[in-house]
N, C-alpha and C positions, 0 to 999 in steps of 0.2 A: 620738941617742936610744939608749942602751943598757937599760933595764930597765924591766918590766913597769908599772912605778908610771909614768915617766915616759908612755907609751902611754896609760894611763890618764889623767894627768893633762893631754895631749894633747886627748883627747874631749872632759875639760869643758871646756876652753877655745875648741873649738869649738861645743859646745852653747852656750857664754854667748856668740859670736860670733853665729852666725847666726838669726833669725828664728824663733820658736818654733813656725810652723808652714810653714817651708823642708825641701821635699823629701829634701834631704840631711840636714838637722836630727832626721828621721824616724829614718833610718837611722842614723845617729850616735850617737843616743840608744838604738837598739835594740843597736845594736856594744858601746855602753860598758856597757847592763846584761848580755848575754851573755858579756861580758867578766868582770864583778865578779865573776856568779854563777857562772862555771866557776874563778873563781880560789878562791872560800870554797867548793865542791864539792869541790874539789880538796887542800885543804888536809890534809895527813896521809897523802897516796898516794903513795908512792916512785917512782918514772918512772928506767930504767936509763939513758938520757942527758937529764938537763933541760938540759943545756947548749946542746943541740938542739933541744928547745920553747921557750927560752927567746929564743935568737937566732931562729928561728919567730917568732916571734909579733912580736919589734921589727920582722924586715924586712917581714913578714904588712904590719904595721898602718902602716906607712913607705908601700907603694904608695897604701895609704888616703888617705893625710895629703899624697899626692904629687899624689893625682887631685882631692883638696879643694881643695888650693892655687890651682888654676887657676880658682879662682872669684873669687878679689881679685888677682891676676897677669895675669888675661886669658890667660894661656900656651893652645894648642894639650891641649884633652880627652882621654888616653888612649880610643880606639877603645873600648872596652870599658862604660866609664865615663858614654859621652856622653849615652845615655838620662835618666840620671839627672839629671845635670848641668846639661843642656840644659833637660829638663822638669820643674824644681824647683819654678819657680812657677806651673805649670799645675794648675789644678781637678781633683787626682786625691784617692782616699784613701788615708790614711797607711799602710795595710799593702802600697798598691802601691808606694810610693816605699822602703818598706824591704825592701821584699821585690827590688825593682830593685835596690837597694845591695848584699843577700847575694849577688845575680846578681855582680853585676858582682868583687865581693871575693871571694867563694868561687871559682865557675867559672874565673875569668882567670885574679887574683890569686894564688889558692893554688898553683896547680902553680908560676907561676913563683919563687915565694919557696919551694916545699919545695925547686927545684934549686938556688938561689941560695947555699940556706943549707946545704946538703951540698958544694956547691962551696967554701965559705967554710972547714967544718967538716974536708975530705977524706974524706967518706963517699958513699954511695950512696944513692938511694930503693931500696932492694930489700923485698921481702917477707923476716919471719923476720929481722929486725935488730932490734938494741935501739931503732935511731929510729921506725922503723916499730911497734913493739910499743907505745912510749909516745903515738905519734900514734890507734893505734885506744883505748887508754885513753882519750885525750881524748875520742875520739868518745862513749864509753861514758856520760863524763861530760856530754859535750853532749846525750845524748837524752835524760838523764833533767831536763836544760835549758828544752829544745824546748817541754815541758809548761807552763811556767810562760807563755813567749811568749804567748799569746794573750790570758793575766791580764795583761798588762803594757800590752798596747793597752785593752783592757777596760774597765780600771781609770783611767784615764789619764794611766798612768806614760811611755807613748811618744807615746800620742796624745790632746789631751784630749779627754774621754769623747764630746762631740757630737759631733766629728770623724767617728765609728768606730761601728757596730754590731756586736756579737759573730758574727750571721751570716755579717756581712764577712768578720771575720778568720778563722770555724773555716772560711770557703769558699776563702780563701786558704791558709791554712797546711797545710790539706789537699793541696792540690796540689804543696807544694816542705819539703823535707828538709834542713837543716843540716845531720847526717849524710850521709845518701846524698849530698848535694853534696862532701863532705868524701871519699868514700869513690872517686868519679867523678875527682876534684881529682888522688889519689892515683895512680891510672891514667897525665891525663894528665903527673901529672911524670916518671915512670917512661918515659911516649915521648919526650918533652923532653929528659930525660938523656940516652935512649940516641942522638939523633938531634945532641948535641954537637960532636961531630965531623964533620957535616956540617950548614955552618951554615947554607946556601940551604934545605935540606929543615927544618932548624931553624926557621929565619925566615919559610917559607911555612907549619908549623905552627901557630908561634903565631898568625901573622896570621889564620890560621882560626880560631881559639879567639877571637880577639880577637871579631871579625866574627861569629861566631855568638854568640855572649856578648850584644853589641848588639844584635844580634836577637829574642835572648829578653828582655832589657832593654825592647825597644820593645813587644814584646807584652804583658807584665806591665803597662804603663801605658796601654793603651787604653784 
């Protein structure tokens, strides 16, 4: 998977895969209009390395497609992931189950794909880089995002409408941040990087981001 359309074109295929009202299917649907809408947002905004969001975003959405997998594979759950995965077919509502999937994609997922992909690239997460400049752009674009989310479940573009009361989702969405998760994300790739070099203290890092991550996964869907 090398570019954005194919990521795209990715989603639908999973949307028309799974169950219309599957846990994952929630989130899935929510990824892929998040996706569209920051891409026509986007359109016409110079970014000083997109070479760098661009490879972002395939390995971004590659861990997605990796933790989906294990649902017709039977493979072993990504730690991170399991909440979701696990509790797909459980009597929850759909802002819990997608709000579980930003968990698990944003908090885990993103630090390890911003080092994966500066690894890839030979750059660093630093502050005051051109990668780092074009990522808080994105965020800029994602808040002004953010807003539309709740029209989306509403309406019942993510969830159909009996699913979901509007109460639901402003009591959900109020409590969790796209950005600010983006922003958190950024942080921990920057420890991630620096702990490289030491891969025990690496490796007990992530496990802890893993493991908290599941955590709050499990608590979003009580």
């Amino acid at each position: 998977m090398d570019v954005i359309a194919d990521v795209i074109a990715r989603m639908n295929e999973i949307d028309a895969l799974l169950p219309r009202k599957d846990g994952v299917a929630y989130f899935n649907r929510l990824y892929l209009q998040v996706t569209e809408a920051v891409l026509k947002a986007s359109a016409g905004t110079t970014f000083q390395s997109p070479q760098f969001l661009d490879r972002l975003d395939v390995v971004f959405a590659g861990m997605y497609f990796d933790a989906e997998a294990t649902i017709q594979t039977g493979a072993p759950c990504p730690v991170a992931w399991r909440p979701l995965i696990e509790q797909r077919s459980e009597p929850r509502a759909p802002i819990q189950f997608a709000l579980a999937g930003m968990n698990a994609h944003i908090n885990h997922d993103l630090p390890l794909a911003v080092v994966q992909t500066c690894q890839e690239l030979g750059v660093a997460p630093d502050d005051d880089t051109p990668q780092h400049a074009d990522y808080e752009t994105v965020n800029s674009i994602l808040k002004s995002v953010e807003g539309q989310v709740a029209g989306w479940f509403d309406t019942g573009l993510i969830a159909d409408i009996e699913d979901v009361t509007p109460k639901d989702v402003d009591r959900a969405l109020a409590m969790w941040s796209i950005v600010a998760a983006r922003e958190i994300a950024w942080d921990h790739a920057q420890v991630i990087w620096n702990l490289r070099r030491m891969p025990e203290l690496e490796r007990a890092y992530t496990d802890v981001l893993a493991r908290t991550t599941e955590l709050s996964g499990c608590a979003m869907l009580v």
